[in-house]
N, C-alpha and C positions, 0 to 999 in steps of 0.2 A: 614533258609538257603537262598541262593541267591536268586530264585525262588519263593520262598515265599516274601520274600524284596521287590523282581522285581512287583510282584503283587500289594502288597501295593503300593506302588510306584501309579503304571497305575490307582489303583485305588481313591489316594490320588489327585493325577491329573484331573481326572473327577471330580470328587466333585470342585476343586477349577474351575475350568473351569465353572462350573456353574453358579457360585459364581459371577464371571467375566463377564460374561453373564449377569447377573443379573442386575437391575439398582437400585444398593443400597441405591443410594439418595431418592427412593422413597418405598422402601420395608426395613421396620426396623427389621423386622425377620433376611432375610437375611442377615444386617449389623451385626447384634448381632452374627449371626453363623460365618461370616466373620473374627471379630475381635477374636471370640475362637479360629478359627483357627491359627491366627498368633500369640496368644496367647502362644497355643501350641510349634508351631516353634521358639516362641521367647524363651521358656524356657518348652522344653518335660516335664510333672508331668506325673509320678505315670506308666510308663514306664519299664517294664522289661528291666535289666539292659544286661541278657543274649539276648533280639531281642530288639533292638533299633532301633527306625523306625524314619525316617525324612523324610518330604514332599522337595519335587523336589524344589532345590534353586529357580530358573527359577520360578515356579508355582508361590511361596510364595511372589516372587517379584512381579509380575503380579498382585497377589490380593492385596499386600499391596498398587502397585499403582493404581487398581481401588477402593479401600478403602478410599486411599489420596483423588482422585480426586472428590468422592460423599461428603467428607465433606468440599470440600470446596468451594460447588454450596450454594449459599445464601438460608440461611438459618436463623432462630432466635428460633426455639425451643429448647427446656432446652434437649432433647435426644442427640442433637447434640452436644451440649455443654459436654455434658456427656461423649456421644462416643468419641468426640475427644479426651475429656483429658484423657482419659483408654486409648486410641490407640497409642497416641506420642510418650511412649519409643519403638514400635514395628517398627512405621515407621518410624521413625530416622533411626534407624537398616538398615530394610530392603530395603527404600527409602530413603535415605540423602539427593540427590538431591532438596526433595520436604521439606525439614526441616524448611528452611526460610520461604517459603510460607504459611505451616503450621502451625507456629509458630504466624507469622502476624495475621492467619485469627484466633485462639485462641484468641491473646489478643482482637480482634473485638470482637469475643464472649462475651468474658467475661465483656465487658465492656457493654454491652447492659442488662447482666444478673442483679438479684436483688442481694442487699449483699448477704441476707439468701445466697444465691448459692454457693458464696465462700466459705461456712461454710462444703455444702456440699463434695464440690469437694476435699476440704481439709481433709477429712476422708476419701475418697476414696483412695485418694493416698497413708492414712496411712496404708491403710490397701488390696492394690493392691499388686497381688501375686508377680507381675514382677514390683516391685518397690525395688530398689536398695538400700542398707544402705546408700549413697551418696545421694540416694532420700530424704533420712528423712533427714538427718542431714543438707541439706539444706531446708526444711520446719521448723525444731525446730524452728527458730527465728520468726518463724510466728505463733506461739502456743501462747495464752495468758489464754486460760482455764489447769488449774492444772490435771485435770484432762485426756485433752487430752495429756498436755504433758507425763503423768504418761505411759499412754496407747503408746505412742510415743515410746518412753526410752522400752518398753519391746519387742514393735516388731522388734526395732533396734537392741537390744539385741541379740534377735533370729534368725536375721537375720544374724549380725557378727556372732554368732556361727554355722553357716551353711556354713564356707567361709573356706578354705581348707587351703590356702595360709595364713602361719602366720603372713606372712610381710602387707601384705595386711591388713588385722585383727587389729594389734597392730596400725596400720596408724589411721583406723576408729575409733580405741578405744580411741586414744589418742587426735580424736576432739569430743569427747564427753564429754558438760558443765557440765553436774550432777557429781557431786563426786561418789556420792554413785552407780550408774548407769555405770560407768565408772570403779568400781572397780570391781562391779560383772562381769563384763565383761571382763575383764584382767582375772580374780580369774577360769569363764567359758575356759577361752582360756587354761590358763595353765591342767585347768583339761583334756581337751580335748589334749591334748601336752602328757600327762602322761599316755592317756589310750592307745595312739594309741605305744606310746615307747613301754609300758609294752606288749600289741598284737605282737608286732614283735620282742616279745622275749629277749626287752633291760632292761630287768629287774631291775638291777643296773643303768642304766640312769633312769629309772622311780623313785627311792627309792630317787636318789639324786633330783629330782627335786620336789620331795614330803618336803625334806628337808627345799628345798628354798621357799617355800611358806607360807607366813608371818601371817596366820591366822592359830593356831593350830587347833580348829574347823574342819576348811578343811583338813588339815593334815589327821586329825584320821581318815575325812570321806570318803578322799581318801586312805588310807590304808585299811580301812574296808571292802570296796568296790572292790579293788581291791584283797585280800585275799579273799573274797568269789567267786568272779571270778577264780580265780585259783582250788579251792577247789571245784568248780563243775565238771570244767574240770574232776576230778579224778586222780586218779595214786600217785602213792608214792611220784613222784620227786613233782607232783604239789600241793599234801597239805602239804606235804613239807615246799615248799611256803608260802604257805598259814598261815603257824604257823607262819614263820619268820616274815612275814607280820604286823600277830597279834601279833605279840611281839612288834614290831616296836609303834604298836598304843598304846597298854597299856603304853609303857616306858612314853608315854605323858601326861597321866594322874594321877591324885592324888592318892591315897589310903585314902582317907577318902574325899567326897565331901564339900568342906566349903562356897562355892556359885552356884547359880542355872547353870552359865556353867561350872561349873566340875562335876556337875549331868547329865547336858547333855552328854557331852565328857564322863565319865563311861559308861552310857546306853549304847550309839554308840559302843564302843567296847566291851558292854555285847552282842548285837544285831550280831555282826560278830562271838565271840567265841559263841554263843548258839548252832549255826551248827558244827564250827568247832572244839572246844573242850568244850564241856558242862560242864564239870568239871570245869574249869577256871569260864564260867561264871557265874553258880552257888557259888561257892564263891567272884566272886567280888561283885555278889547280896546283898550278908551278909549285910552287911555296909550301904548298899543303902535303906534298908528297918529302918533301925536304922532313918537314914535325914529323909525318907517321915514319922516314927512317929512322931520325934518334927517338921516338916509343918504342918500336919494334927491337931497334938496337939493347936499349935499356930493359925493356921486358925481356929478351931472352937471355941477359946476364944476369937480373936476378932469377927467370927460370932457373938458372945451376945450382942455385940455393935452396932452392922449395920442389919437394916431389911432388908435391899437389898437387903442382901446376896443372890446369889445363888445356892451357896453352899450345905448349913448347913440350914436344915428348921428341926424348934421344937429340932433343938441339936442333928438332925442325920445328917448325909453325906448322900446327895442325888446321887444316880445314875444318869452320866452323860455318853455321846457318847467317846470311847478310841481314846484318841488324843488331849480329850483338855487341856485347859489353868492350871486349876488345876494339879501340880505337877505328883499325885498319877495315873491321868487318861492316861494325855500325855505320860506314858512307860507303858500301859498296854500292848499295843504289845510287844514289849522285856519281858514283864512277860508271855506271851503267847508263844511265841517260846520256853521257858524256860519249860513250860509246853507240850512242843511236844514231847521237847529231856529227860524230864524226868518228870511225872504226879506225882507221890508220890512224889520225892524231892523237888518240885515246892511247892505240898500243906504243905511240912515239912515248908519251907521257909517263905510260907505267914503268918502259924501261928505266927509269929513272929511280925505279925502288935497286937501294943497293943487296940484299939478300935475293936470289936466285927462286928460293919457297916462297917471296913472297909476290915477286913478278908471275912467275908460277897461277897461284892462287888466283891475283886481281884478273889476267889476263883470261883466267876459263869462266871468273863471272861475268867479266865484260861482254867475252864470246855468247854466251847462255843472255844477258840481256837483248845483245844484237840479234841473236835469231828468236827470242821469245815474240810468239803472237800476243798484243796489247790485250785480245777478245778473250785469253784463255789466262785460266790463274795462275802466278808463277809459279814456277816448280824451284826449290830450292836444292842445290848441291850441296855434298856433305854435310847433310846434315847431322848424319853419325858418326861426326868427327873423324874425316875423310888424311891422311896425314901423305901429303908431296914428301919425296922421300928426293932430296937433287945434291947433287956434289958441287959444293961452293970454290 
């Protein structure tokens, strides 16, 4: 309520008065609590959206201009150099006036610093909360380690997809060098474009621009997605939905898998029908079990050529963590949900793996999904390459 505001408020004011009071050129605690503070005001985190509280314009200005004015009492220690370059998009902001000045006594900083510094300063910014996608994208040309630029390209990423205004978004996306960086980005924007249509009940605007989206892949996985969304909500009209949904994703995939992404793309849409009609996805399983015996077959015949293998030790299939690289492992979850919505027809199902190790295996993660509590985090078996030892 007001009253409450008004409090904070008086109370926000004292502290920065403090602050101000203070002589920050020479007490670094203080600088440090200083710059959170406009930190804060430069960009509220983690703020209740229902009491939203902002410090007194007035106040903020005040400390940002005694903040200005302690960094730009000579100095040559590396904190200072520090502070400043964290503080500059705050007080640009909140002091323009002092921007020039600021800006001057930086590059004097910086020039007195050693390379190494630059190395430092330059991570900082990549990875400062109140650094702006315009931020990064003018430091890209100054990245020569692959690595940093990798690390660069995701928090930019993250950042465009935090930005509400799609015009905006599409701008930044479209000065982004990386291809690939540049696409997921677009690919992130559209999905966020279709979840919010689908929210406000534009149902049909979300279907069509699921349409226009040029990776089936994402197609399915925002259908899937969005039909299980629906189908928690509940109610008639909403799984409703939710089947139409799932019809939508099936029509996009094969009936029979003849390369590793149309094994993906089934999975993905066995993973949405497991909840929503269990039936369905119990028989698109059928089939799928049929591909993982000839990979399984195939991998362990070239296992007898390669000792490396990790796989296949002595001619059995080792137990690996669900999820990985190996085919069989990577959908054990979709084999698990399969086993929530229905325990007998699941274990009818796996019998159908011709290797004995590998019914084996499916069977003890089915059992371990069917009795895992939803509330508590999974616990994965064998993870340390756990090896079924069975007579074929």
């Amino acid at each position: 309520n007001k009253k409450d505001e008004k409090k904070a408020a008086e109370l926000g004011s004292d502290v920065i008065r403090k602050l101000v009071d203070s002589d920050l050129a020479q007490n670094g605690e203080d600088m440090q609590i200083a710059v959170q503070f406009l930190q804060f005001a430069f960009k509220p985190q983690g703020v209740p959206k229902d009491k939203p509280f902002a410090f007194p314009e007035a106040s903020i200005k005040d400390l940002a201009g005694k903040v200005a004015y302690a960094l730009l009492q000579p100095s040559r220690s590396l904190s200072t150099a520090m502070i400043l370059s964290q503080a500059m998009p705050m007080l640009e902001k909140f002091v323009p006036e002092r921007s020039a000045q600021l800006r001057q006594r930086q590059a004097e900083v910086n020039a007195e610093l050693p390379a190494e510094f630059a190395n430092v300063q330059q991570q900082q910014r990549l990875w400062d909360p109140n650094s702006t996608p315009e931020d990064l994208l003018a430091h890209l040309p100054q990245l020569k380690n692959e690595m940093e630029r990798s690390m660069a390209y995701q928090n930019l990423a993250t950042k465009i997809g935090q930005i509400d205004d799609d015009a905006r978004a599409r701008k930044l996306i479209d000065q982004i060098p990386d291809e690939k960086t540049r696409m997921n980005a677009l690919e992130q924007l559209e999905s966020r474009r279709i979840s919010r249509s689908a929210g406000a009940g534009k149902l049909e605007e979300a279907r069509r621009m699921i349409r226009n989206l040029t990776k089936k892949k994402i197609q399915i996985q925002k259908l899937v997605a969005l039909a299980t969304e629906f189908h928690k909500k509940g109610g008639e009209e909403n799984i409703a939905v939710a089947k139409e949904l799932m019809t939508d994703a099936k029509s996009l995939t094969s009936d029979y898998a003849e390369t590793g992404d149309d094994l993906a793309d089934i999975m993905e849409v066995i993973k949405g029908y497991s909840t929503i009609d269990p039936g369905i996805a119990f028989r698109m399983c059928e089939p799928v079990i049929d591909v993982l015996n000839e990979h399984i077959q195939a991998s362990a015949a070239i296992a007898k050529f390669n000792a490396q293998t990790t796989t296949f030790r002595k001619g059995e299939l080792i137990m690996k963590v669900a999820g990985g690289d190996f085919a069989l492992f990577r959908y054990i979850p979709q084999m698990q949900m399969l086993g929530k919505a229905g325990l007998d027809r699941m274990n009818t199902l796996v019998d159908r793996f011709h290797r004995t190790d590998a019914r084996a295996i499916v069977k003890l993660y089915v059992l371990q999904g069917f009795l895992k509590d939803e509330r508590t985090p999974p616990v994965q078996v064998g993870g340390g390459g756990m090896i079924v030892q069975v007579n074929e």
